[in-house]
mmCIF file as gemmi writes it, N, C-alpha and C atoms, coordinates in Angstrom:
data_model
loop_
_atom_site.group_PDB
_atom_site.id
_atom_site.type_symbol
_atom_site.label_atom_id
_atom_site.label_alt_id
_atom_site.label_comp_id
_atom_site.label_asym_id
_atom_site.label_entity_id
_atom_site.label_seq_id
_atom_site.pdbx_PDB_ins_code
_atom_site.Cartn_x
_atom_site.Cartn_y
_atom_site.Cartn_z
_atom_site.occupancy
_atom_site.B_iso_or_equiv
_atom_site.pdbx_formal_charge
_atom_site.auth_seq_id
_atom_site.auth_asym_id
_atom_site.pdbx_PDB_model_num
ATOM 1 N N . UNK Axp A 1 ? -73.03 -240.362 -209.96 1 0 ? 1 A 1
ATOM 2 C CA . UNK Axp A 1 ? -71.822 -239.582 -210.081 1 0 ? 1 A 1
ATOM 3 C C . UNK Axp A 1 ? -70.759 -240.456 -210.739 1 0 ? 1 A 1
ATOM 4 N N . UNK Axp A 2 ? -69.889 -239.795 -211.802 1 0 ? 2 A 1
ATOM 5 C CA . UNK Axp A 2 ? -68.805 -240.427 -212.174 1 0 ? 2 A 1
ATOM 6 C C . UNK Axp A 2 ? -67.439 -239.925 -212.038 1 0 ? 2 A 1
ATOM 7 N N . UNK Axp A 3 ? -66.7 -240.311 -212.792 1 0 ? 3 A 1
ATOM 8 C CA . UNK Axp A 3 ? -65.217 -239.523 -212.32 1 0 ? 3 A 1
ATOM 9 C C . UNK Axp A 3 ? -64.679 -239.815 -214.26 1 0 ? 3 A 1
ATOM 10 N N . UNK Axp A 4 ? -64.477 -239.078 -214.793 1 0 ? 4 A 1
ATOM 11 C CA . UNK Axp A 4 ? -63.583 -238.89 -216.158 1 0 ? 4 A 1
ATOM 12 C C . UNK Axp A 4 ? -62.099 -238.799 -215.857 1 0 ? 4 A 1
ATOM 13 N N . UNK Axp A 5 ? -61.047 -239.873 -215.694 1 0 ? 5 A 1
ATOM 14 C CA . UNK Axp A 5 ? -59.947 -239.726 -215.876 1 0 ? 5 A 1
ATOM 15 C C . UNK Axp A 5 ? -59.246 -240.2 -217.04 1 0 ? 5 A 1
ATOM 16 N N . UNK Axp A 6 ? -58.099 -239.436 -217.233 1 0 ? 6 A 1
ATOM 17 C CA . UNK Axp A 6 ? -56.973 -239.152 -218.382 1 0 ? 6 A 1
ATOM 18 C C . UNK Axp A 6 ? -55.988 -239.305 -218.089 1 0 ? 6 A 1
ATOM 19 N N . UNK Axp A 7 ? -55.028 -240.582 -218.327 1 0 ? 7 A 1
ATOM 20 C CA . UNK Axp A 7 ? -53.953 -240.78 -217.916 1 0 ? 7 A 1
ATOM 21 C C . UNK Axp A 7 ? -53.056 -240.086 -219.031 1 0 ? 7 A 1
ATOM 22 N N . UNK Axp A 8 ? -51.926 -239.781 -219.277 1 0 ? 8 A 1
ATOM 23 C CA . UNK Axp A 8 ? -50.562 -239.398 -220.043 1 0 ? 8 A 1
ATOM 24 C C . UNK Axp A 8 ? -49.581 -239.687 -219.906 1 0 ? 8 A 1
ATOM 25 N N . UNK Axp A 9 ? -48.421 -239.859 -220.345 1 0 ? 9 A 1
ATOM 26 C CA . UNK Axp A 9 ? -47.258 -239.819 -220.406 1 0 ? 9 A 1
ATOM 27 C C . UNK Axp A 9 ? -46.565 -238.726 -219.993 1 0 ? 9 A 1
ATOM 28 N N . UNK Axp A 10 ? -45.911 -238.698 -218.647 1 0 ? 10 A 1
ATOM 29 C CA . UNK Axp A 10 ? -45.292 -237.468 -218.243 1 0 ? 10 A 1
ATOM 30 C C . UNK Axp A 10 ? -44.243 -236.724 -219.703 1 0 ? 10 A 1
ATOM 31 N N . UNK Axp A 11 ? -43.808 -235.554 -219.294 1 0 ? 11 A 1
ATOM 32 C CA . UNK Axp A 11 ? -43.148 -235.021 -220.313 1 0 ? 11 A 1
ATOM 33 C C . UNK Axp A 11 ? -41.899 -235.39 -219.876 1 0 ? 11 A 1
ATOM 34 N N . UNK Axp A 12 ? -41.394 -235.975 -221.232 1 0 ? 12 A 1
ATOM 35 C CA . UNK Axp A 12 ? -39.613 -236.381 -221.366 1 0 ? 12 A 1
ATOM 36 C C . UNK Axp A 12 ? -39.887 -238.24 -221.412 1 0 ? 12 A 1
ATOM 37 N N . UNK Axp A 13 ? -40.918 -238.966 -221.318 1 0 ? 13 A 1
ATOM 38 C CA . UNK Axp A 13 ? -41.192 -239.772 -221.382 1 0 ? 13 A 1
ATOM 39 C C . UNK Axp A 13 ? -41.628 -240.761 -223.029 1 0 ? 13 A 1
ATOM 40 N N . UNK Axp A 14 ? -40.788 -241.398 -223.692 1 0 ? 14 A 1
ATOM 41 C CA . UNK Axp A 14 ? -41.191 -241.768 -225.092 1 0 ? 14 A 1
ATOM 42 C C . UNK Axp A 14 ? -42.287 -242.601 -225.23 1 0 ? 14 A 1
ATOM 43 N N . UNK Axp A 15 ? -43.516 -241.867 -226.053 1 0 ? 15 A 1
ATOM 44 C CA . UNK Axp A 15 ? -44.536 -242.407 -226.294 1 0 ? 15 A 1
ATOM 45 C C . UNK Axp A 15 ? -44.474 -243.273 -227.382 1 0 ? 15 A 1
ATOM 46 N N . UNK Axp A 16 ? -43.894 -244.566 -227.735 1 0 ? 16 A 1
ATOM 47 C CA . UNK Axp A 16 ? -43.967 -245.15 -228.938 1 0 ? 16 A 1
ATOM 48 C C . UNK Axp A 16 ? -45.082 -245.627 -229.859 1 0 ? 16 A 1
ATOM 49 N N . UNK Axp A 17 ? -46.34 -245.722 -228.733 1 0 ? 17 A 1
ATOM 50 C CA . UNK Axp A 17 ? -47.189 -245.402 -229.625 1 0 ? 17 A 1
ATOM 51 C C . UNK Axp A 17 ? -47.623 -243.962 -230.429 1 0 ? 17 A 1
ATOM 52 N N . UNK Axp A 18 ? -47.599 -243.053 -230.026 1 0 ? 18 A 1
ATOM 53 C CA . UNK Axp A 18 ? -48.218 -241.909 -230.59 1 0 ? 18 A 1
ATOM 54 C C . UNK Axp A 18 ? -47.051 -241.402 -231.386 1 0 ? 18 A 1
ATOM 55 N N . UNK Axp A 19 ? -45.861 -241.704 -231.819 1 0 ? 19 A 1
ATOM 56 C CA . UNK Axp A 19 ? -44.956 -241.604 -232.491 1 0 ? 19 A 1
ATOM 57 C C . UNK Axp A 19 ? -44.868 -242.43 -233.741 1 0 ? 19 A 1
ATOM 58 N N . UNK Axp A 20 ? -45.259 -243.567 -233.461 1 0 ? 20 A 1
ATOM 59 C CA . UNK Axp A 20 ? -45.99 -244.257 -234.906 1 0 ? 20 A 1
ATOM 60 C C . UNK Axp A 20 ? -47.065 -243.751 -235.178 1 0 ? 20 A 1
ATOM 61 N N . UNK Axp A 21 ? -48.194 -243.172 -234.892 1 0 ? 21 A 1
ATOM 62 C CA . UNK Axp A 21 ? -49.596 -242.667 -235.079 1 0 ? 21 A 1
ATOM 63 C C . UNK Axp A 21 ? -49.248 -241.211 -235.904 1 0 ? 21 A 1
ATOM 64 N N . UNK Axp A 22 ? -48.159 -240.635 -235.249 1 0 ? 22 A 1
ATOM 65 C CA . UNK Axp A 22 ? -47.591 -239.586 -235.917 1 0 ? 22 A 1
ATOM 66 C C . UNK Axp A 22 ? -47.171 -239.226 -237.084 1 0 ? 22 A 1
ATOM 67 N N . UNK Axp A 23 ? -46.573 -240.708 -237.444 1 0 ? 23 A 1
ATOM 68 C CA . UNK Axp A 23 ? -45.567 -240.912 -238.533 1 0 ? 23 A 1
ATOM 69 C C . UNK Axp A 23 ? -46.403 -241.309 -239.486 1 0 ? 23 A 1
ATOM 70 N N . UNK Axp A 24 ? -47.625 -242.053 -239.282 1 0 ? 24 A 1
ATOM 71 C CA . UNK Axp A 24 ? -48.38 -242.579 -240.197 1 0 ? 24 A 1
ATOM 72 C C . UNK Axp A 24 ? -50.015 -241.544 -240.844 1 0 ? 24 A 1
ATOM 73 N N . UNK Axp A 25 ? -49.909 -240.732 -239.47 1 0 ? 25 A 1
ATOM 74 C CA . UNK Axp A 25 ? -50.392 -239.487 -240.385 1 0 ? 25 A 1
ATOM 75 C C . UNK Axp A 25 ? -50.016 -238.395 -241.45 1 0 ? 25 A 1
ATOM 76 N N . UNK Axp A 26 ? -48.288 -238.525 -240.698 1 0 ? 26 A 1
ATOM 77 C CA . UNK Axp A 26 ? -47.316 -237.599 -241.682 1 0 ? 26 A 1
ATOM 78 C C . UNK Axp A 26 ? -47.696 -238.455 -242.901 1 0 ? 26 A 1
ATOM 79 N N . UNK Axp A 27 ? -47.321 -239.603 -242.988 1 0 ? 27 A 1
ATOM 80 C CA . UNK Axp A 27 ? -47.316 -240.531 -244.108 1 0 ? 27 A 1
ATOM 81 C C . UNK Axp A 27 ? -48.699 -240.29 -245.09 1 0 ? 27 A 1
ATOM 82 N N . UNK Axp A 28 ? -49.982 -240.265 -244.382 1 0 ? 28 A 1
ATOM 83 C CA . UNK Axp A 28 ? -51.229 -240.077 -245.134 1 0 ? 28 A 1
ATOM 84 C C . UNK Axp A 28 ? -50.66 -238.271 -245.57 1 0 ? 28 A 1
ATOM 85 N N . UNK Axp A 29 ? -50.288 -237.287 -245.507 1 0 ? 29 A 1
ATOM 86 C CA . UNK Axp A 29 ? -50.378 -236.061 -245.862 1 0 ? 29 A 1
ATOM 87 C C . UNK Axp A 29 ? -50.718 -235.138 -245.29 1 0 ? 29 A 1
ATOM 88 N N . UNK Axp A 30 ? -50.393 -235.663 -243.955 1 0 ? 30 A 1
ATOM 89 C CA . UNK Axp A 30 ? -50.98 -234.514 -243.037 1 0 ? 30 A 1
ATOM 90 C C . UNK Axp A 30 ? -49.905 -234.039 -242.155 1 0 ? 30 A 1
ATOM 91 N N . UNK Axp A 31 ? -49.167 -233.168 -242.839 1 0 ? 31 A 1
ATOM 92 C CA . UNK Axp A 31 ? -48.086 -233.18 -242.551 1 0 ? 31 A 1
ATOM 93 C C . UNK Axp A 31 ? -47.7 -231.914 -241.573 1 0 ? 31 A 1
ATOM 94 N N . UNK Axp A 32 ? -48.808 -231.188 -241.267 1 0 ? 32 A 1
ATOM 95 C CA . UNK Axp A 32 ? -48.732 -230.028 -240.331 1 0 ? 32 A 1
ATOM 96 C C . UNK Axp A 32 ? -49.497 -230.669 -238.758 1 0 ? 32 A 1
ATOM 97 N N . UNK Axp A 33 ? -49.053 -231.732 -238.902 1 0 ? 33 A 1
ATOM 98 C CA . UNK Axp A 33 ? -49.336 -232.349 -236.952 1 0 ? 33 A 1
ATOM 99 C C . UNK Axp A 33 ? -48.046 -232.846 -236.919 1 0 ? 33 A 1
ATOM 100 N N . UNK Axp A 34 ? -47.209 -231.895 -235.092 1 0 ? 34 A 1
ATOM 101 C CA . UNK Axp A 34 ? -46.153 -231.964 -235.205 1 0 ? 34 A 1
ATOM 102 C C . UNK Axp A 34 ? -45.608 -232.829 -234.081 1 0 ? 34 A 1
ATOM 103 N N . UNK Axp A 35 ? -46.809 -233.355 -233.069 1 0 ? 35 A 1
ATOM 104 C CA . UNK Axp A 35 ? -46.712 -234.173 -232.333 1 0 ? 35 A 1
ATOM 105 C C . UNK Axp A 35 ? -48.246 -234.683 -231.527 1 0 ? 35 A 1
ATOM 106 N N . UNK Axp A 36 ? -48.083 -235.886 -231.673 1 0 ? 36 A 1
ATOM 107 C CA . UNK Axp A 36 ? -49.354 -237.513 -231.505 1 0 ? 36 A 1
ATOM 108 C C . UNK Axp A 36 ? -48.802 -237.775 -229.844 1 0 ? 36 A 1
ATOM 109 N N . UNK Axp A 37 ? -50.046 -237.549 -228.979 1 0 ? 37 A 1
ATOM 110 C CA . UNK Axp A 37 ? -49.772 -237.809 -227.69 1 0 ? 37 A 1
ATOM 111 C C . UNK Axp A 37 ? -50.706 -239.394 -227.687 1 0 ? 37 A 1
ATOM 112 N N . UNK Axp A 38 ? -50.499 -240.854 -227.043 1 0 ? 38 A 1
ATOM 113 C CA . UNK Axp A 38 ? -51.464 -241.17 -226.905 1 0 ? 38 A 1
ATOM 114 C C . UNK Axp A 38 ? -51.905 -242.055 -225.025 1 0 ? 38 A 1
ATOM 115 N N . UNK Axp A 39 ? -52.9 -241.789 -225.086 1 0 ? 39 A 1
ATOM 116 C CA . UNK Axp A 39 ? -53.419 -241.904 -223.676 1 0 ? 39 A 1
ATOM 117 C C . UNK Axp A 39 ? -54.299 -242.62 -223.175 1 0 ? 39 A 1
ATOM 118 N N . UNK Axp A 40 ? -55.16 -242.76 -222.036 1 0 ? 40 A 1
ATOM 119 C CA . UNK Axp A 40 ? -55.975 -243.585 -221.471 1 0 ? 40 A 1
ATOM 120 C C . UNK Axp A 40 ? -56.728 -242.65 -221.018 1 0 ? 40 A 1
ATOM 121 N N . UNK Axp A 41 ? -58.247 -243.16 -221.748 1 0 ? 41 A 1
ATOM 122 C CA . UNK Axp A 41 ? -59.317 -242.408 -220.961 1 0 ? 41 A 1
ATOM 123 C C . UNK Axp A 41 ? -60.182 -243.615 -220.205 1 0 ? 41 A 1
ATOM 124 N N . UNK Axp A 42 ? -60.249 -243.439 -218.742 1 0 ? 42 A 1
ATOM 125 C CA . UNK Axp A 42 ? -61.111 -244.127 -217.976 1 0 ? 42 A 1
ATOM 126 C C . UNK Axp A 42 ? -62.445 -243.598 -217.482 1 0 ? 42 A 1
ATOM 127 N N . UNK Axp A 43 ? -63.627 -244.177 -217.334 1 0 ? 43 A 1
ATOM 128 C CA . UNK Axp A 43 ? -64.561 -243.785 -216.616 1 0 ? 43 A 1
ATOM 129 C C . UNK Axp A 43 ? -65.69 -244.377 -215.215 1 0 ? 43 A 1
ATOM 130 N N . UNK Axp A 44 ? -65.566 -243.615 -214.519 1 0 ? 44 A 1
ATOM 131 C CA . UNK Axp A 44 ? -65.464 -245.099 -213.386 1 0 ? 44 A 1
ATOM 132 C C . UNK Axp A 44 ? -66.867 -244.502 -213.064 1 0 ? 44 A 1
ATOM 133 N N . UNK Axp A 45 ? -67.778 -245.124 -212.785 1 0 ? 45 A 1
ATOM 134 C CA . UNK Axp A 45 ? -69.755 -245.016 -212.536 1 0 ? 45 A 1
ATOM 135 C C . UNK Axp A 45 ? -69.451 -245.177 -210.629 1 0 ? 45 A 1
ATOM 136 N N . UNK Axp A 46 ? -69.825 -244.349 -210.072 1 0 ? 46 A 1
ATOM 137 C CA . UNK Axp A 46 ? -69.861 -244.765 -208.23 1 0 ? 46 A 1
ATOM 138 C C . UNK Axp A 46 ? -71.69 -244.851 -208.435 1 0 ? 46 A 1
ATOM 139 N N . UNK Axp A 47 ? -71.252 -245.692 -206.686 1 0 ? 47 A 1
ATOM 140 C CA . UNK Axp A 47 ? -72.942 -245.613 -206.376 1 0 ? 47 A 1
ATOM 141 C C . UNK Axp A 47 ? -73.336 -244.566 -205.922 1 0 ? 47 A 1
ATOM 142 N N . UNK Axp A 48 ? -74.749 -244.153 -205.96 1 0 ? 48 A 1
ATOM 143 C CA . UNK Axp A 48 ? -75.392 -242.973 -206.272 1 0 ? 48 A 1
ATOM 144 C C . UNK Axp A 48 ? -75.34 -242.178 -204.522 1 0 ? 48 A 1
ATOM 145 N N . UNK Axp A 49 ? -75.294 -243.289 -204.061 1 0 ? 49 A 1
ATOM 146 C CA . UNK Axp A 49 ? -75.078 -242.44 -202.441 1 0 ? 49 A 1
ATOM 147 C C . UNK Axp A 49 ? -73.624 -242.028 -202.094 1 0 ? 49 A 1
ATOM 148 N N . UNK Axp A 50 ? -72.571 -242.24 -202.466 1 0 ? 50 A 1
ATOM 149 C CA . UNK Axp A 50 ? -71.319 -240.954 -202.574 1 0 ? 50 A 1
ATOM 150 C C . UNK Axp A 50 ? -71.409 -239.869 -202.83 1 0 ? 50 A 1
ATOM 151 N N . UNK Axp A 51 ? -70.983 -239.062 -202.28 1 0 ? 51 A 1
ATOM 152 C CA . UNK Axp A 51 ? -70.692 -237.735 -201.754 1 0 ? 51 A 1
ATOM 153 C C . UNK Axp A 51 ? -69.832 -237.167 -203.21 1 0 ? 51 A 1
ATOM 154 N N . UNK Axp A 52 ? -69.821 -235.86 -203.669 1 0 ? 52 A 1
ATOM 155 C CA . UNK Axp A 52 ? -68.684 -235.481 -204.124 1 0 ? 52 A 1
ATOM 156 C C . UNK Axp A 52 ? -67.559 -235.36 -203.57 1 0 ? 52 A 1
ATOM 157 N N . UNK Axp A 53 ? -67.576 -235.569 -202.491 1 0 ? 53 A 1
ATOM 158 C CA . UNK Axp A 53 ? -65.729 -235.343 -201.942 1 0 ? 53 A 1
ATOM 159 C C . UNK Axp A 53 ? -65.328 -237.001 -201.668 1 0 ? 53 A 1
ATOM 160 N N . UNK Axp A 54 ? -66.483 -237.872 -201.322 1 0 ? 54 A 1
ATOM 161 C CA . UNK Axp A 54 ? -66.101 -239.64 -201.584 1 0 ? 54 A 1
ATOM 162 C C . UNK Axp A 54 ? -65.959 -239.739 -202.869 1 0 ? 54 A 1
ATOM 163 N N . UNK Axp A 55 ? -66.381 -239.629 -203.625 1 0 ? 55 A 1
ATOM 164 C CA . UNK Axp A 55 ? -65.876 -239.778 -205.132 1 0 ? 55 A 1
ATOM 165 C C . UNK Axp A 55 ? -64.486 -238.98 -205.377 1 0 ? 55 A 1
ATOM 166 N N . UNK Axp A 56 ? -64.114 -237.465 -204.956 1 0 ? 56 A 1
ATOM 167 C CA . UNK Axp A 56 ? -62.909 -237.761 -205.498 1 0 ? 56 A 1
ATOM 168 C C . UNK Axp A 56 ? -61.453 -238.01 -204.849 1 0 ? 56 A 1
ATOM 169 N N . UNK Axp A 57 ? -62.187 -238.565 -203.672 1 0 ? 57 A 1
ATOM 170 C CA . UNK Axp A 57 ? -61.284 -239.568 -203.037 1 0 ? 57 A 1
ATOM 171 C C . UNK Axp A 57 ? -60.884 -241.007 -203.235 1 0 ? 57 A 1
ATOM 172 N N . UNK Axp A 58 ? -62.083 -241.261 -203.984 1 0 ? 58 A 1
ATOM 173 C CA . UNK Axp A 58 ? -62.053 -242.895 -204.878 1 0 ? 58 A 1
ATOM 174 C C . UNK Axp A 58 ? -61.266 -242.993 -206.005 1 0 ? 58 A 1
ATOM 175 N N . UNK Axp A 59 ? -61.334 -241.578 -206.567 1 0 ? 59 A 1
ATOM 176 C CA . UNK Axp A 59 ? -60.724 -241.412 -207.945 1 0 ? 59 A 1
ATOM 177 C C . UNK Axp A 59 ? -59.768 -241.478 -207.816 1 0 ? 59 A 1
ATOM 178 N N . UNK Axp A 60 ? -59.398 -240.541 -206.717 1 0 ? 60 A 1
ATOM 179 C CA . UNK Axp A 60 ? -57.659 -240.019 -206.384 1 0 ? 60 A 1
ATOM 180 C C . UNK Axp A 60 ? -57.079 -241.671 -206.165 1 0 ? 60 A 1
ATOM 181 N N . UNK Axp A 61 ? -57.482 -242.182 -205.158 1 0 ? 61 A 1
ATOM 182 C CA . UNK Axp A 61 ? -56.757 -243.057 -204.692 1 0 ? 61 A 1
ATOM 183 C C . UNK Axp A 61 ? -57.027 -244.596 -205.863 1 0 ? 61 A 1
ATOM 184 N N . UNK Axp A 62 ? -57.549 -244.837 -206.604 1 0 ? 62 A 1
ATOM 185 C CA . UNK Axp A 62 ? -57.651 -245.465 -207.728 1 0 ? 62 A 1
ATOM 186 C C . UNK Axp A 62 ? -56.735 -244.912 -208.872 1 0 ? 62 A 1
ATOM 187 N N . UNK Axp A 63 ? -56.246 -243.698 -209.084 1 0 ? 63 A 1
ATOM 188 C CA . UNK Axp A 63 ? -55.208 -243.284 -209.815 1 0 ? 63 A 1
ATOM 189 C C . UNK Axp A 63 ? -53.727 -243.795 -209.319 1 0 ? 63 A 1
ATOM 190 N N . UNK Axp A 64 ? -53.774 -243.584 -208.143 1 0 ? 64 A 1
ATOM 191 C CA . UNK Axp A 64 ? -52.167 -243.544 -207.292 1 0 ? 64 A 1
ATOM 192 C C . UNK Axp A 64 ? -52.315 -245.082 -207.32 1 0 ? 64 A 1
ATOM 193 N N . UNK Axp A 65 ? -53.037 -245.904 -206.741 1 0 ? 65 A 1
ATOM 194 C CA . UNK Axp A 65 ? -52.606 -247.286 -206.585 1 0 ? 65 A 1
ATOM 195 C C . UNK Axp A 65 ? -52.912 -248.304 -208.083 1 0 ? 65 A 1
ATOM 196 N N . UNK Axp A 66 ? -53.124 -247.442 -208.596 1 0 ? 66 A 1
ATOM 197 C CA . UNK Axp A 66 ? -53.743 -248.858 -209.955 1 0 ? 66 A 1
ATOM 198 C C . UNK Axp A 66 ? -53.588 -248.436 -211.371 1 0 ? 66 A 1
ATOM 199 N N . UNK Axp A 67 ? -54.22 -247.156 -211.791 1 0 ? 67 A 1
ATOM 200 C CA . UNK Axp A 67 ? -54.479 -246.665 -212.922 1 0 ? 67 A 1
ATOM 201 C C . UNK Axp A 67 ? -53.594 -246.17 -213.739 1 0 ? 67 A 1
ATOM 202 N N . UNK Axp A 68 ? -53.009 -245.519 -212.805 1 0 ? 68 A 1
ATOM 203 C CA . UNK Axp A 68 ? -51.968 -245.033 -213.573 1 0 ? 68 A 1
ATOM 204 C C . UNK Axp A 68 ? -49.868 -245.382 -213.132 1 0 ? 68 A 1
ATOM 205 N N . UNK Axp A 69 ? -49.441 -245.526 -213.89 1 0 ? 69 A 1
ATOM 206 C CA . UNK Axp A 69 ? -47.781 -245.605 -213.193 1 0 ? 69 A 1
ATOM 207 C C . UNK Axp A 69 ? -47.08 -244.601 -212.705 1 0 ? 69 A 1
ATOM 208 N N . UNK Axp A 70 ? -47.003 -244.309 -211.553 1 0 ? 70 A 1
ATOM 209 C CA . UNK Axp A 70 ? -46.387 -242.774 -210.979 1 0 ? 70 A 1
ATOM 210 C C . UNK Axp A 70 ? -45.187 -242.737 -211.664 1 0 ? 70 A 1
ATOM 211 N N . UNK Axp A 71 ? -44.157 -243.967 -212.144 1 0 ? 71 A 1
ATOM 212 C CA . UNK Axp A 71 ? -43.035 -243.376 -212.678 1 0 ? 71 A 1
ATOM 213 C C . UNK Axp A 71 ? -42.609 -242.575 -214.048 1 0 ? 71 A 1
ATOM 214 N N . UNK Axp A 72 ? -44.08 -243.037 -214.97 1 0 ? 72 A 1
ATOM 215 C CA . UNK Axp A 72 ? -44.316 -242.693 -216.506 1 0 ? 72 A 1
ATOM 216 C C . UNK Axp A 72 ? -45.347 -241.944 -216.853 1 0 ? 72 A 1
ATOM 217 N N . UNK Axp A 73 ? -46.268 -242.259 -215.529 1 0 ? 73 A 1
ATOM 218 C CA . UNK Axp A 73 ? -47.467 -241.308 -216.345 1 0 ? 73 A 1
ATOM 219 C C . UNK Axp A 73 ? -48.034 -240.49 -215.236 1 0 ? 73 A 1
ATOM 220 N N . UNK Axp A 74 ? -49.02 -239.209 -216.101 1 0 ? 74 A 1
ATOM 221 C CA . UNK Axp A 74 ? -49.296 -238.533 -215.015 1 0 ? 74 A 1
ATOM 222 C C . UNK Axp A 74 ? -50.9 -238.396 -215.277 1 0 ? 74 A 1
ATOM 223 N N . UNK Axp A 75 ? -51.509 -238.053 -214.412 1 0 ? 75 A 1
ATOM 224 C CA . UNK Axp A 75 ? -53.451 -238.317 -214.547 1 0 ? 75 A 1
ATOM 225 C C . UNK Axp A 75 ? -54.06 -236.969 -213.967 1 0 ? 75 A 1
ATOM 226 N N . UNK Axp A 76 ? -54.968 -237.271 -214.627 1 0 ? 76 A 1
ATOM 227 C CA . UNK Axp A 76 ? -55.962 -236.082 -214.385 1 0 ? 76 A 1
ATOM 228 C C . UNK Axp A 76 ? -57.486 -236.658 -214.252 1 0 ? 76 A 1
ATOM 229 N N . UNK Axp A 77 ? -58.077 -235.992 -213.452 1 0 ? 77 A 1
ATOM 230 C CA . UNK Axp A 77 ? -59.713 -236.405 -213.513 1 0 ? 77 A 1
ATOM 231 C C . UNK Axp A 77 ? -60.628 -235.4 -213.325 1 0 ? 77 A 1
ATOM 232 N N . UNK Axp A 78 ? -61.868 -235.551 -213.769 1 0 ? 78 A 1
ATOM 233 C CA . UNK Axp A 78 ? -63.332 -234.55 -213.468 1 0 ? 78 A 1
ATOM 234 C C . UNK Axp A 78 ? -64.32 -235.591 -212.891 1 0 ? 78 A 1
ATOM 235 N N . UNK Axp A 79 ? -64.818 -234.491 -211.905 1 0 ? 79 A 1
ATOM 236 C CA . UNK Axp A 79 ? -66.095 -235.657 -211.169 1 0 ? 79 A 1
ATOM 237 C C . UNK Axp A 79 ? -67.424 -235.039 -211.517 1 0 ? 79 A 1
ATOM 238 N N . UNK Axp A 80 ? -68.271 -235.859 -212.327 1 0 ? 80 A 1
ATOM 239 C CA . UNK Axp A 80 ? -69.196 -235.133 -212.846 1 0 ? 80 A 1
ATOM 240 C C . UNK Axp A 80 ? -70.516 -235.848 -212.362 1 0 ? 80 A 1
ATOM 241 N N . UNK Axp A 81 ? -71.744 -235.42 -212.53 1 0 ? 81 A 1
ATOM 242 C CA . UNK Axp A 81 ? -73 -236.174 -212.696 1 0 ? 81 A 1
ATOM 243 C C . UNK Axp A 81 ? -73.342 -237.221 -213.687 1 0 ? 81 A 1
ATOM 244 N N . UNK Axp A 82 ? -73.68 -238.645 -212.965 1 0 ? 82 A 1
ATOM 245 C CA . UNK Axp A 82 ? -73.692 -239.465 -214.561 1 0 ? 82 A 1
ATOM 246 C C . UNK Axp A 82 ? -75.057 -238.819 -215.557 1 0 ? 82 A 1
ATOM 247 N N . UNK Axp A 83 ? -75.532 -239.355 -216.739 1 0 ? 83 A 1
ATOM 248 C CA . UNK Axp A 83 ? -75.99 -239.339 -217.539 1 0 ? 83 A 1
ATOM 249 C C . UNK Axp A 83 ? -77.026 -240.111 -217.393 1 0 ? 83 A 1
């Protein structure tokens, strides 16, 4: 079992990276993208004897204490079957 999380930048929060990424696509000619979000994708592998509800209790609480910054960013996750 794994867990797919996506951290972001809450809204009202300046992304200075994805604002240069923005600018430099405008710059190549692509000028109908009107806003560049950029983010963190994590993927965390558990051991195979966790539970789906221990996994997304691992996730959860690995978001709140580590992964992500409660004051800037906000996260999301899926708990899936590994591969």
């Amino acid at each position: 079992m794994k867990a797919k999380i996506y951290i972001t930048y809450k809204d009202g929060i300046l992304d200075p990276q994805g604002k240069t990424v923005g600018g430099a696509l405008n710059s190549m000619g692509l000028s109908n993208i009107e806003n560049v979000s950029i983010g963190k994708f994590i993927e965390i592998e558990f051991d195979s004897s966790l539970s789906k509800n221990e996994a997304i209790e691992l996730a959860e609480k690995s978001c709140k204490q580590l992964l992500a910054n409660p004051n800037t960013e906000q996260y999301s996750y899926e708990i899936c079957e590994s591969e």
